[in-house]
Every structure is written in structure tokens, then in C-alpha cells.
PLY file of the C-alpha trace (Angstrom):
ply
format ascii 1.0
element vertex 66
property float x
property float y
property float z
element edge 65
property int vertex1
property int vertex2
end_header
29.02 -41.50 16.01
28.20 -45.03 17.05
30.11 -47.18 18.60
30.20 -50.31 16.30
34.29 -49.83 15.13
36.46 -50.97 17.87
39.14 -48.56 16.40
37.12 -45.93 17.51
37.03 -46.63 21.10
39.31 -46.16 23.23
39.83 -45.93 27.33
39.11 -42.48 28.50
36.87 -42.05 25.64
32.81 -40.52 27.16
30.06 -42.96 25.57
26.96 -44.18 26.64
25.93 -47.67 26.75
22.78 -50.16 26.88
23.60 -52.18 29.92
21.79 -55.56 29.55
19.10 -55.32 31.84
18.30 -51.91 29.56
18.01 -53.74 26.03
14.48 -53.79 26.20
13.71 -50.35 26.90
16.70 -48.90 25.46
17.66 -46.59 28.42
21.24 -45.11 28.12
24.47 -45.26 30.72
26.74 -42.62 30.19
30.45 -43.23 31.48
34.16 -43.20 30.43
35.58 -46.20 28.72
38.00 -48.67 31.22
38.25 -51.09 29.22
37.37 -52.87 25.80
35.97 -56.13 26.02
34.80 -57.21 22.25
37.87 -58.23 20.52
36.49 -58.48 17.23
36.93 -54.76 14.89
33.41 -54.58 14.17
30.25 -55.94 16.05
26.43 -55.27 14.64
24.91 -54.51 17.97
27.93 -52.21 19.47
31.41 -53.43 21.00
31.49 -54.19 24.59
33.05 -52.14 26.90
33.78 -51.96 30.95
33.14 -48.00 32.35
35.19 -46.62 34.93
32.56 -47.17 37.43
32.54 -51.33 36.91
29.28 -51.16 34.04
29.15 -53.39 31.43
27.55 -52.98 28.27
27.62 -51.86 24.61
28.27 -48.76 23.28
25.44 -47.23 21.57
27.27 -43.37 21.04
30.32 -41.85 21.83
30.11 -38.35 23.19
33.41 -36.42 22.74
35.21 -37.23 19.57
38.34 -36.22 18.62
0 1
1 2
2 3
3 4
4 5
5 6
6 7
7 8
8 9
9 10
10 11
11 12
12 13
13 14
14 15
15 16
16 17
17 18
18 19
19 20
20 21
21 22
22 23
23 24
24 25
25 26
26 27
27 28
28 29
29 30
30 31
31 32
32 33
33 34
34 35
35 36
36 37
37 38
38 39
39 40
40 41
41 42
42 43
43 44
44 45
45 46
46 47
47 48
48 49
49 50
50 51
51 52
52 53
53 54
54 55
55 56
56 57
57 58
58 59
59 60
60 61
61 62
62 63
63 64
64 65
């Protein structure tokens, strides 16, 4: 699953991300959600979210769905 719906994230949630400085070569972060920082429900490129270890960046799959 991607993670473009913000009702599908949640904290606690395992994802991996595309930090910023990653864009380019597409490299992923795995972590667990802290927080959620796009407010809007949907966003094109992934919503933004905060891992437990301080990362930021957008969530390009989750891992462990419900």
C-alpha cells in the first residue's frame, strides 16, 4: 500500500520513507510513524510524516497493515 491517504497512517504504524536528501536516488528509510505532519487527506507525492527516531520525510509504503 502507499502512503498517499492520510487516513491510512497512523503513529505506530512501520513505513518507509524518501527523506529529502534521498529524492533523487530514491533510497528508502524504514521507521515507525511519530507523528503526521501533512494535514491535507490526500497528497500526490506521499504525506509527510516524523519517525520515531526524529526523520522526516514522505511515506512511499507502509509495511504492516492491518
Amino acid at each position: 500500500m502507499d502512503g498517499r491517504n492520510r487516513k491510512d497512517i497512523y503513529p505506530g504504524l512501520a513505513v518507509n520513507i524518501i527523506l529529502k536528501k534521498d529524492q533523487r536516488t530514491g533510497n528508502l528509510t524504514e521507521g515507525i510513524v511519530a507523528n503526521i505532519l501533512t494535514s491535507a487527506p490526500y497528497h500526490s507525492r506521499g504525506i509527510k510524516v516524523r519517525l520515531e527516531d526524529g526523520q522526516v520525510g514522505r511515506v512511499a509504503e507502509i509495511l504492516d497493515e492491518d
